[in-house]
C-alpha beads as a LAMMPS data file, in Angstrom:
LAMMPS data file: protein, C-alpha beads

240 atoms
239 bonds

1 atom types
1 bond types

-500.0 500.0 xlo xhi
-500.0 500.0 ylo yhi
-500.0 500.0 zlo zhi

Masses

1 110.0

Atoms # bond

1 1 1 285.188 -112.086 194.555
2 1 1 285.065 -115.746 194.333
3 1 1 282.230 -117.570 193.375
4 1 1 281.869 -121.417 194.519
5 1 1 278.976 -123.452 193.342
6 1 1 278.366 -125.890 196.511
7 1 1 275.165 -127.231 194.676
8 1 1 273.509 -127.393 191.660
9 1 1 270.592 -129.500 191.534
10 1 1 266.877 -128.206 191.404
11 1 1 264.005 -129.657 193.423
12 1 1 263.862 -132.980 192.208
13 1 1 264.846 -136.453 193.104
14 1 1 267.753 -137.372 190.428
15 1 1 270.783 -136.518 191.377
16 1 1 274.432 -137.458 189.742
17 1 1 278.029 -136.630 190.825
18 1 1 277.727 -133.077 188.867
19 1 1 274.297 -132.351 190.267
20 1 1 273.798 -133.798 193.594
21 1 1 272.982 -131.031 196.210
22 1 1 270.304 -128.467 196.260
23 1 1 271.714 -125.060 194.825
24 1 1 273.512 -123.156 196.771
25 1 1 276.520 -120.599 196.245
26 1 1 279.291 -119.365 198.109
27 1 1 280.504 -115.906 197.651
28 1 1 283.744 -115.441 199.687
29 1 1 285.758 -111.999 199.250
30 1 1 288.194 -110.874 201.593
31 1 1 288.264 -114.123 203.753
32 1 1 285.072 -113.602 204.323
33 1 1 282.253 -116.572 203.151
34 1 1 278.705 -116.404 202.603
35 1 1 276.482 -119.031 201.773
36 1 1 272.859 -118.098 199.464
37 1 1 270.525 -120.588 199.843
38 1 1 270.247 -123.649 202.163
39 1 1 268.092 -126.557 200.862
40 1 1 267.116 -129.527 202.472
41 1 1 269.896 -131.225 201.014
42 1 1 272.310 -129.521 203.656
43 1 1 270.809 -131.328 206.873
44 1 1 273.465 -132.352 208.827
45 1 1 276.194 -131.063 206.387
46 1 1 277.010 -127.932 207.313
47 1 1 279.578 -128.355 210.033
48 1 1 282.261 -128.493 207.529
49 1 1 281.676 -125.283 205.798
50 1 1 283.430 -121.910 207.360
51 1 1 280.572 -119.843 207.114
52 1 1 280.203 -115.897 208.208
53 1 1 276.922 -115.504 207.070
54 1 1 273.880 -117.089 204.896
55 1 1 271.411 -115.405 202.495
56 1 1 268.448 -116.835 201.878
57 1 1 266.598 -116.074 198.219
58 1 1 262.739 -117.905 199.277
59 1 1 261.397 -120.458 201.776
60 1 1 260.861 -123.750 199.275
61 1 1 262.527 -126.822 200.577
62 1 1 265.450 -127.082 197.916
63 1 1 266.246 -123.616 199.587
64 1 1 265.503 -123.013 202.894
65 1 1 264.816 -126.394 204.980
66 1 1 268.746 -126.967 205.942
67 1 1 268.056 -124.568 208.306
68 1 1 265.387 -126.913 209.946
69 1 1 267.817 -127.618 212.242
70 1 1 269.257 -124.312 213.170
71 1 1 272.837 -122.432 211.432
72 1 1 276.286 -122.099 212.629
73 1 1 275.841 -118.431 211.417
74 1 1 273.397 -115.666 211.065
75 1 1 270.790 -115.564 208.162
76 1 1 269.616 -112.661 206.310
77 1 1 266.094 -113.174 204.101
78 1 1 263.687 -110.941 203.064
79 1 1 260.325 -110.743 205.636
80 1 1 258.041 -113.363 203.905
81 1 1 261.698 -115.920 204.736
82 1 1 261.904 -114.563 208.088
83 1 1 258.271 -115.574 209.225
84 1 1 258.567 -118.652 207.215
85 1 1 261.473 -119.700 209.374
86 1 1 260.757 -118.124 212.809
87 1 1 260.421 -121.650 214.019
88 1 1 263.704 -123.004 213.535
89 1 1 265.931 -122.918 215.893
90 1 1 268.640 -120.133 214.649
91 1 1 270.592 -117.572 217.057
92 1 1 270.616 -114.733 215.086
93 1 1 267.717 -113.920 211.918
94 1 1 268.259 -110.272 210.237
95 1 1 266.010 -109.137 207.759
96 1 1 266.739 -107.734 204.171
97 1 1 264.768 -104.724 202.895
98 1 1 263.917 -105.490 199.163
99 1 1 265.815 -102.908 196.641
100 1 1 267.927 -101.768 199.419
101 1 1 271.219 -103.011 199.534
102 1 1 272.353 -104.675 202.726
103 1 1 276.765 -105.455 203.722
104 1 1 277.018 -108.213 204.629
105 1 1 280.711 -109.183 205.529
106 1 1 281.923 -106.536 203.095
107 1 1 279.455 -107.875 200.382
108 1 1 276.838 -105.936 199.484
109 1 1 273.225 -107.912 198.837
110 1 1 270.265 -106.202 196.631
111 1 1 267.180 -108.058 196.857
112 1 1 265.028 -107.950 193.756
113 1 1 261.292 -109.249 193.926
114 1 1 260.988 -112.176 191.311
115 1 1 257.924 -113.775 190.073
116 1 1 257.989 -117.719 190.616
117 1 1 255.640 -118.943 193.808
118 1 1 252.543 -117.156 195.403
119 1 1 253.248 -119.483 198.633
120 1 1 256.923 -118.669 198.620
121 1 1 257.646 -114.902 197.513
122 1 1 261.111 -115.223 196.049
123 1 1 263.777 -112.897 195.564
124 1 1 266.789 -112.809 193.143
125 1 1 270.085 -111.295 194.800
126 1 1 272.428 -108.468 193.189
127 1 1 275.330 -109.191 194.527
128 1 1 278.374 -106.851 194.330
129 1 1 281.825 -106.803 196.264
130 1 1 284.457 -104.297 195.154
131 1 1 283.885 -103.731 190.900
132 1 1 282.518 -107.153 190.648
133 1 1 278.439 -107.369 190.196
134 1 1 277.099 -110.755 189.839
135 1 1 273.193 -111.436 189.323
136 1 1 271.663 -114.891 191.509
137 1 1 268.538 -116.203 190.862
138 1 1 268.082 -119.569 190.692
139 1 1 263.908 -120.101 190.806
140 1 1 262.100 -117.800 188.915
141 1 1 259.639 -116.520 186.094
142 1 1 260.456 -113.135 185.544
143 1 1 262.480 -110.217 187.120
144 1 1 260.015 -107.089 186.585
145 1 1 262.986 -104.372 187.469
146 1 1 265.348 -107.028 185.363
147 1 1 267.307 -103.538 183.941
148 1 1 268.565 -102.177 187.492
149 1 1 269.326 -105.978 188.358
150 1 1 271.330 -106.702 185.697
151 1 1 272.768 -103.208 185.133
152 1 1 276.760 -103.340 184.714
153 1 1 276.766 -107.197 185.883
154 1 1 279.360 -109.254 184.603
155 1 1 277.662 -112.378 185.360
156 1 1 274.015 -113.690 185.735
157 1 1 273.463 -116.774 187.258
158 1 1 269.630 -118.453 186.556
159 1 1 267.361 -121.035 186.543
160 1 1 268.399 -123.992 184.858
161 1 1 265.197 -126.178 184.995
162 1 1 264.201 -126.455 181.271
163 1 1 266.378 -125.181 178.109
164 1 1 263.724 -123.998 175.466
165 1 1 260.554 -125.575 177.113
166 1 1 258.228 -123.156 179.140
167 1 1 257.475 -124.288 182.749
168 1 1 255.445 -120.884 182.947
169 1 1 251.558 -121.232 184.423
170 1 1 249.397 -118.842 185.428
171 1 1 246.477 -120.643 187.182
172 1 1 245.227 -116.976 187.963
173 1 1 246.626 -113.541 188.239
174 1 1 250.534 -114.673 188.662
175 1 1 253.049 -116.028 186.924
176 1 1 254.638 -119.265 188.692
177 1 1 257.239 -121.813 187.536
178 1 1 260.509 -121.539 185.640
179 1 1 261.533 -119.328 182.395
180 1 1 263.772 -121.306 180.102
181 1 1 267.535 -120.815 179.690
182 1 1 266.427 -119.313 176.182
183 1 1 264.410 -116.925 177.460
184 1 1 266.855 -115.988 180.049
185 1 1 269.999 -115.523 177.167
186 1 1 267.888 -113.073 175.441
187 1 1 267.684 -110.887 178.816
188 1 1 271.180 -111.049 179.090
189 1 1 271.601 -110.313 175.625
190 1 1 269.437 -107.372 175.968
191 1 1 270.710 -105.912 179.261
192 1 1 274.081 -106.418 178.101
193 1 1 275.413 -109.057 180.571
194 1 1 278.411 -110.879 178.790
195 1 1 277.620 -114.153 180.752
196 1 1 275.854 -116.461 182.109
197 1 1 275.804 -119.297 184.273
198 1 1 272.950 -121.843 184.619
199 1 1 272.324 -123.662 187.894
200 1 1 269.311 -124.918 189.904
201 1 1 269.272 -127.725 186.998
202 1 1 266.508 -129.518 186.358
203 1 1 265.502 -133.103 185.158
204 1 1 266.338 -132.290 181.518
205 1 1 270.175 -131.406 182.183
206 1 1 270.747 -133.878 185.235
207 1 1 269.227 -136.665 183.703
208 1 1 270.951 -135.720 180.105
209 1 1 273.752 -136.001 178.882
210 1 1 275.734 -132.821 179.152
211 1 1 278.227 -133.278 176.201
212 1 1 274.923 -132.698 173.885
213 1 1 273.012 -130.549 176.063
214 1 1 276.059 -128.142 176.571
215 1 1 276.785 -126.881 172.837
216 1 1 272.939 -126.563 172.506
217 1 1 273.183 -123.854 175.463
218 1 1 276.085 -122.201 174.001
219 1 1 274.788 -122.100 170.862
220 1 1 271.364 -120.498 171.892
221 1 1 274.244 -118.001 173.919
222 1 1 276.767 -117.092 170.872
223 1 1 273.201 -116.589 168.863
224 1 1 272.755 -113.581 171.828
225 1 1 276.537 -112.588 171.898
226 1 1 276.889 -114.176 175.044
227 1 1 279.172 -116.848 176.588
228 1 1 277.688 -119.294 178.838
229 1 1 277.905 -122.429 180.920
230 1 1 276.292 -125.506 182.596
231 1 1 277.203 -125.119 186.863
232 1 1 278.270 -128.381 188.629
233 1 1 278.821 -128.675 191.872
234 1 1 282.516 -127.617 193.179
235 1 1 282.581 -125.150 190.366
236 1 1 284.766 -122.057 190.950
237 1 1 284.658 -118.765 189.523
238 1 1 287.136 -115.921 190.471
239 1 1 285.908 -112.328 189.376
240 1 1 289.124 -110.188 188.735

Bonds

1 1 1 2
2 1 2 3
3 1 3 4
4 1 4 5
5 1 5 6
6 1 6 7
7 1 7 8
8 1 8 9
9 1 9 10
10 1 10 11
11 1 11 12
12 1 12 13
13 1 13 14
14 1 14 15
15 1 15 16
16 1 16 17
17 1 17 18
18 1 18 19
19 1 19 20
20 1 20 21
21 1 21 22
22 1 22 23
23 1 23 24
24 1 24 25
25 1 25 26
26 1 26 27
27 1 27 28
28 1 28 29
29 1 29 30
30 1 30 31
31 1 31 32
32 1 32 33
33 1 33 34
34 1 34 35
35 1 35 36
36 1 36 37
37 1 37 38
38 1 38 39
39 1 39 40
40 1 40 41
41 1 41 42
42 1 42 43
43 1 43 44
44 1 44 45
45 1 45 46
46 1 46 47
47 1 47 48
48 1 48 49
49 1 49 50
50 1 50 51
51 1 51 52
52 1 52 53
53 1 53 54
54 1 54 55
55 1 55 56
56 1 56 57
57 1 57 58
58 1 58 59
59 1 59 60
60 1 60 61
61 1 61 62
62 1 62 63
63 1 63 64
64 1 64 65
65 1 65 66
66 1 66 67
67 1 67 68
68 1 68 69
69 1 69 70
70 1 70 71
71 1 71 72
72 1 72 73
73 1 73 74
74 1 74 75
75 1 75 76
76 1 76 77
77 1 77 78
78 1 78 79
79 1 79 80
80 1 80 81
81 1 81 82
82 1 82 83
83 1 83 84
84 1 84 85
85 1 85 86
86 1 86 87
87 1 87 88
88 1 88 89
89 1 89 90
90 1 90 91
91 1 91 92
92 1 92 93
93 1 93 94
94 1 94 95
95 1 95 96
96 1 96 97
97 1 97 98
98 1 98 99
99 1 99 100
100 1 100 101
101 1 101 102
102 1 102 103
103 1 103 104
104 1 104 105
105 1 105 106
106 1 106 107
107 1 107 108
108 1 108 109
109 1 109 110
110 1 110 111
111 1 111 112
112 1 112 113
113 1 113 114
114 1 114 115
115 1 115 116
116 1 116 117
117 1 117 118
118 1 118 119
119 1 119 120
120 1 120 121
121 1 121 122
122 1 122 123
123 1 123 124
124 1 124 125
125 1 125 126
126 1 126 127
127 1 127 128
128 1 128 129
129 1 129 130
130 1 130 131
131 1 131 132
132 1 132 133
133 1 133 134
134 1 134 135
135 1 135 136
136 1 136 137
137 1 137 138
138 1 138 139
139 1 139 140
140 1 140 141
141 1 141 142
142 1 142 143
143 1 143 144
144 1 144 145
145 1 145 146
146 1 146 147
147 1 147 148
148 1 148 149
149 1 149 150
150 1 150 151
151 1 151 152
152 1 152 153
153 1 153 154
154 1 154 155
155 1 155 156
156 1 156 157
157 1 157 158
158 1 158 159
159 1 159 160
160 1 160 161
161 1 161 162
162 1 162 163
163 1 163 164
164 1 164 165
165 1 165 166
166 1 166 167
167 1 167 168
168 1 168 169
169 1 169 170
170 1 170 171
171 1 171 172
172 1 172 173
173 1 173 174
174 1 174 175
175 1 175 176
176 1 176 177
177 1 177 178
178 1 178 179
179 1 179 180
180 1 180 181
181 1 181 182
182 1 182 183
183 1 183 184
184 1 184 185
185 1 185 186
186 1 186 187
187 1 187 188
188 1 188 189
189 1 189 190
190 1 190 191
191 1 191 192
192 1 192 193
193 1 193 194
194 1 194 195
195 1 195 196
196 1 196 197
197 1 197 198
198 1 198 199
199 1 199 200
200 1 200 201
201 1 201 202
202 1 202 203
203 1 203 204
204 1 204 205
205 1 205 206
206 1 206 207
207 1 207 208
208 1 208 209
209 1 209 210
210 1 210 211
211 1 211 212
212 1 212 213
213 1 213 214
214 1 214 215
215 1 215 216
216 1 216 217
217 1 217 218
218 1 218 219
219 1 219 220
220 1 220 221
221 1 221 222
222 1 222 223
223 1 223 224
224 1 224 225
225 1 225 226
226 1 226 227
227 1 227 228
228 1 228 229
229 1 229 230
230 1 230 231
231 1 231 232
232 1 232 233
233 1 233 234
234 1 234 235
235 1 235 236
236 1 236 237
237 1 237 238
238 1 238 239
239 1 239 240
């Protein structure tokens, strides 16, 4: 399984050579490519990507409005995506049934509830082709089956908007925001992921400069036993 990072940036406006496109990753195996996540970003820029298939995680705009204009490919998104996006014009929409895993060009796709938006239900992806198991979630709060999602993973890739600063609110009965990368070492440390990857940046690693900000991450990781790393955008990873 290889992993390709075509973007990294979260939902804001600053963008730099490392972080200039909304997050989105390409999981190719087998010749085969799929895309998770299409932000607005992608408008007009997908023509020169061989695609088989997308995956959508939630409906926000650094995630789901390149499709505005319809997809060289079929998408697969949980229901609340699906009626989100009914409107665009795409050929082909299939939905994914949450905690059932769906093949999808030989790649199998788990879709775990996450909280992180009321108005945008978003899901975190499980993501598994031959003995490889990767975790995706780039927007989130909290992971309530986090155990079976990160179960035997050798990777989790998460949100990468704040490093020790909560972005958690709960303005009434749900949590929405982002959980820091701290937060988000110690789940890996206690579900026994070796590694982790941190995309979907926000202002405090785009705007920052990275040769600080980088031993501060791995430091919070080798406190947790765990190796990790800042995502740019081109960044490959090849699971073996």
């Amino acid at each position: 399984m290889k992993l390709e990072f075509l973007g990294t940036r979260g939902n804001i406006e600053t963008r730099t050579k490392r972080h200039r496109m909304h997050s989105s990753l390409m999981v190719s195996y087998y010749g085969k490519h799929v895309m998770v996540d299409c932000g607005e970003d992608w408008l007009g820029n997908l023509s020169d990507l061989q695609l088989n298939a997308m995956v959508i995680t939630h409906a926000h705009p650094d995630h789901a409005w390149g499709l505005k204009e319809g997809a060289p490919c079929p998408i697969f998104a949980p229901q609340e995506v699906c009626e989100e996006i009914d409107d665009y014009p795409i050929q082909e929409t299939r939905q994914i049934e949450l905690r059932q895993a769906t093949e999808i060009e030989g790649i199998h796709f788990e879709a775990f509830p996450v909280d992180h938006s009321t108005h945008a239900p978003a899901v975190g992806y499980r993501i598994t082709a031959g003995r490889m198991t990767i975790f995706y979630v780039p927007d989130m709060v909290y992971i309530p089956d986090r155990d079976e999602a990160l179960q035997e993973a050798q990777i989790y890739i998460g949100d990468g908007a704040t490093i020790t600063r909560s972005m958690v609110r709960k303005p009434k009965d749900d949590l929405i925001g982002h959980t820091p990368i701290r937060t988000q070492l110690t789940w890996c440390q206690k579900e026994g992921v070796p590694k982790a990857i941190i995309t979907h940046c926000g202002s405090e690693i785009v705007k920052g400069d990275e040769r600080v900000l980088r031993p501060k991450i791995q430091e919070l990781a080798h406190e947790r036993g765990v190796e990790a790393e800042i995502a740019y955008d081109g960044m490959e990873v090849v699971l073996r």
